[in-house]
N, C-alpha and C positions, 0 to 999 in steps of 0.2 A: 509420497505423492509424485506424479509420475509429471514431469517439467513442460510438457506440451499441453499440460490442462490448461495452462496460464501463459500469457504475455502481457508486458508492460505495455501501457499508452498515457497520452499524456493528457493530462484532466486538471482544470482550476477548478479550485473547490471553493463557494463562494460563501459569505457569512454577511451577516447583518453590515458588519464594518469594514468587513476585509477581503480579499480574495487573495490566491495560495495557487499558485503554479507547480506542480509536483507528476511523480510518473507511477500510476497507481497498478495494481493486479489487476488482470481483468478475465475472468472464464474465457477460453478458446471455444469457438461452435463453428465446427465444418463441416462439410458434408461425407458422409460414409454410403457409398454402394457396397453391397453384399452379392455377392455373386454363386449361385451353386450350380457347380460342373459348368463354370464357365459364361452362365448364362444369367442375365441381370434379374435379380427377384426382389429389391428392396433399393432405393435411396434414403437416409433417414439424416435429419442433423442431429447432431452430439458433441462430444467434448472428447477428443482424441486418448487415448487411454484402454487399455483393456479389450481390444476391438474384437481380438479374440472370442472372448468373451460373451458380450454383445451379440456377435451373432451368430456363434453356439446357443446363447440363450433365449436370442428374438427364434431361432428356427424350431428350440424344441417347446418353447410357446405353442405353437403352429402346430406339434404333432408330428414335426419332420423327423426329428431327434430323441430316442428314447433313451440313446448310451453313448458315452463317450468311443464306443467302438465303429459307431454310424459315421464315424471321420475317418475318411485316410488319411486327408492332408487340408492343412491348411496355410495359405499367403496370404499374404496381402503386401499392395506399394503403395505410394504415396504419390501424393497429385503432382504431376510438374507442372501445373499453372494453379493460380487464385480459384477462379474458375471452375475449375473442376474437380471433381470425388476423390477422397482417395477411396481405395479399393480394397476388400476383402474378400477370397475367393476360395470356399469351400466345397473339398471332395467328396464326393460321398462315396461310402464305403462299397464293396460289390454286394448286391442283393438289397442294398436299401435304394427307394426310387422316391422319387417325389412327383407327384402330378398334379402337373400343372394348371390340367383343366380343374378341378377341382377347388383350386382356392378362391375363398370367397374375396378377400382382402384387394383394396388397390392397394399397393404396396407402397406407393409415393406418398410420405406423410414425413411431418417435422417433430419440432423437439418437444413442440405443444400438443401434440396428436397424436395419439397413439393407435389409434380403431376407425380411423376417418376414412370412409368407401366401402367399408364392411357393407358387404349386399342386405343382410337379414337380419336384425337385431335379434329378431325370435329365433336365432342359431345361437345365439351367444351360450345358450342354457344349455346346447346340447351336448351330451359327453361330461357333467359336471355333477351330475346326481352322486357317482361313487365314488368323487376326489376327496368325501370327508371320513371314507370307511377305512377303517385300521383300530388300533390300541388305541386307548381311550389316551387324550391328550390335557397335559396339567399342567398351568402354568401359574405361580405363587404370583400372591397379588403385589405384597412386597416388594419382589424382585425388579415386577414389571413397571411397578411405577418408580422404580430406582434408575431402571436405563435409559431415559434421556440423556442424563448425567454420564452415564459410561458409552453412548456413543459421541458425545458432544467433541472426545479428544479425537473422532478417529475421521474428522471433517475438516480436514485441513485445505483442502480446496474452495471449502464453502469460509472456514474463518480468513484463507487470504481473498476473496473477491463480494462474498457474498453471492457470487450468481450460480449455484450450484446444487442439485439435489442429490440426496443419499439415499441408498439402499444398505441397509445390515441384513444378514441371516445368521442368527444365533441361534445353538442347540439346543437340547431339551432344560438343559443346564439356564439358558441366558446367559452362556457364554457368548459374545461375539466371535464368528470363527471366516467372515467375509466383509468386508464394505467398499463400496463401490459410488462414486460420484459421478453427476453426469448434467449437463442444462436441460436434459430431458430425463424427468421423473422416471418415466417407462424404461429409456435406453442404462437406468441405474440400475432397475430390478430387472432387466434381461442381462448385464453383467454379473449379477449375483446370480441367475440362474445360470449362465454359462459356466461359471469358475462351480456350483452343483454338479452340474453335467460332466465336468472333467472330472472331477473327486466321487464321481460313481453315487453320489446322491441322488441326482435327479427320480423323484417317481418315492422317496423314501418319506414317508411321512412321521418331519420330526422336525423340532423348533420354530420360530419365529421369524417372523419377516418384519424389519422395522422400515418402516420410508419416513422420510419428510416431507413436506408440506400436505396435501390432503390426499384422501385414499380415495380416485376413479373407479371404476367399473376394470379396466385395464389393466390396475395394479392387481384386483382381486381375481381375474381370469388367468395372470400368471402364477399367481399363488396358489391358485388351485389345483394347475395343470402341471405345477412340479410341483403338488402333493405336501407344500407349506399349509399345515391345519390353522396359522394362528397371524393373522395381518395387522399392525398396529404403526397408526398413523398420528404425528404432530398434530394433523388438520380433521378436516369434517371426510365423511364418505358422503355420497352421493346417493339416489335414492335405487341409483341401478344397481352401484357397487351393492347395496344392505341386499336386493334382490338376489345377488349371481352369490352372491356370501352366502346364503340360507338355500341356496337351490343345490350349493357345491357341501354344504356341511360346515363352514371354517366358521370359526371363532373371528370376528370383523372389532377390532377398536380403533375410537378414535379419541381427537384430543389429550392424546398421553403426552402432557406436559404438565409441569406444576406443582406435583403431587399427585394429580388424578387423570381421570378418563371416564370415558363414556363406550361401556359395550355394547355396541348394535346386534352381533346374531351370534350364536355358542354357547359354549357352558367350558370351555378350556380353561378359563379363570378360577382360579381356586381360590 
């Protein structure tokens, strides 16, 4: 776990009889600007880690990114005040461009929001018809209601603070082979697409996307758009998510906890 996820603060904890003066974990959430060729495209808050990551993975969300070869370079520095962003700031490679006019997105969104400003919701669907076509995809039922339990150890930011959510991407196997934590649900599954992206995944339709807490519209547009057939969520999908699931082809659960789950759109369950 990467040591800038967390800092101490000091918290009484109170009880019926007693109260307790002690210096608890608590999730870091600062702000990140992303920048490409120089030029501001995104403020988001997050939890400092993997930034990399993040926004390799928020870009090729977007369509900006289809290979880890779309980068020349990338930096990033850190804020020298409270105040202000740190910064991440991506090259693009020669012959790949980004236009600007084009994007539908306000970019200024937080740790809670992931799609807030989006112009056209009736765009959400477009480009997502043939994110479900490939090799027929098969996931043991077994397996799948056994991984709670085998991500539970790989949450270690979420067991020190509790304020924290997880993305996993595991292979065809249900191997875990990424996990990524973040205070923003979104900015954990654009971490597991980023570290995709690097490992020449991105666009390859194969394994599993585990998140925590409930499955938005926004987890299932990334899922889609890096070519993950199979999303499966702690919590509830929403009634958009079950739509952009069934317009994209992916295999959507939810509630996998317990023992069980609830499949909303697919046939990837075996």
């Amino acid at each position: 776990m990467d040591e800038r996820m967390i800092q101490k603060r000091p918290v009484t904890r109170v009880t019926g009889r007693s109260s307790e003066r002690f210096d608890d974990d608590v999730a870091v959430e600062r702000a990140l600007e992303i920048r490409v060729d120089g030029r501001e495209l995104s403020v988001t808050l997050r939890t400092p880690g993997h930034d990399e990551d993040l926004a390799l993975g928020f870009l090729a969300s977007e369509g900006v990114l289809r290979r880890a070869e779309d980068v020349r370079a990338c930096t990033s520095s850190a804020a020298t005040h409270r105040d202000e962003p740190d910064v991440i700031d991506i090259s693009l490679a020669d012959g790949v461009a980004l236009d600007w006019s084009k994007l539908e997105r306000n970019f200024a969104s937080t740790a809670a929001c992931g799609i807030c400003g989006r112009a056209h919701l009736e765009s959400l669907h477009a480009g997502l018809a043939l994110a479900g076509e490939g090799p027929a995809v098969r996931i043991e039922r077994a397996a799948l209601l056994a991984l709670p339990e085998r991500v539970r150890a790989l949450q270690a930011g979420f067991a020190a603070t509790g304020g924290v959510h997880a993305a996993v991407w595991c292979d065809g196997a249900l191997e875990p082979r990424v996990s990524r934590e973040d205070v923003g649900r979104h900015n954990a599954v654009d971490k597991v697409c980023g570290w995709r992206l690097r490992e020449g995944l991105h666009g390859t339709r194969e394994g599993l996307l585990w998140v925590s807490g409930r499955a938005g519209a926004e987890l299932v547009l990334k899922a889609a758009r890096s070519r993950i057939p199979v999303l499966a969520a702690v919590g509830a999908p929403t009634t958009l998510a079950i739509e952009l699931a069934e317009t994209a082809g992916l295999t959507l659960v939810g509630f996998l906890r317990e023992g069980r789950m609830n499949v909303y759109t697919g046939d990837a369950i075996a």
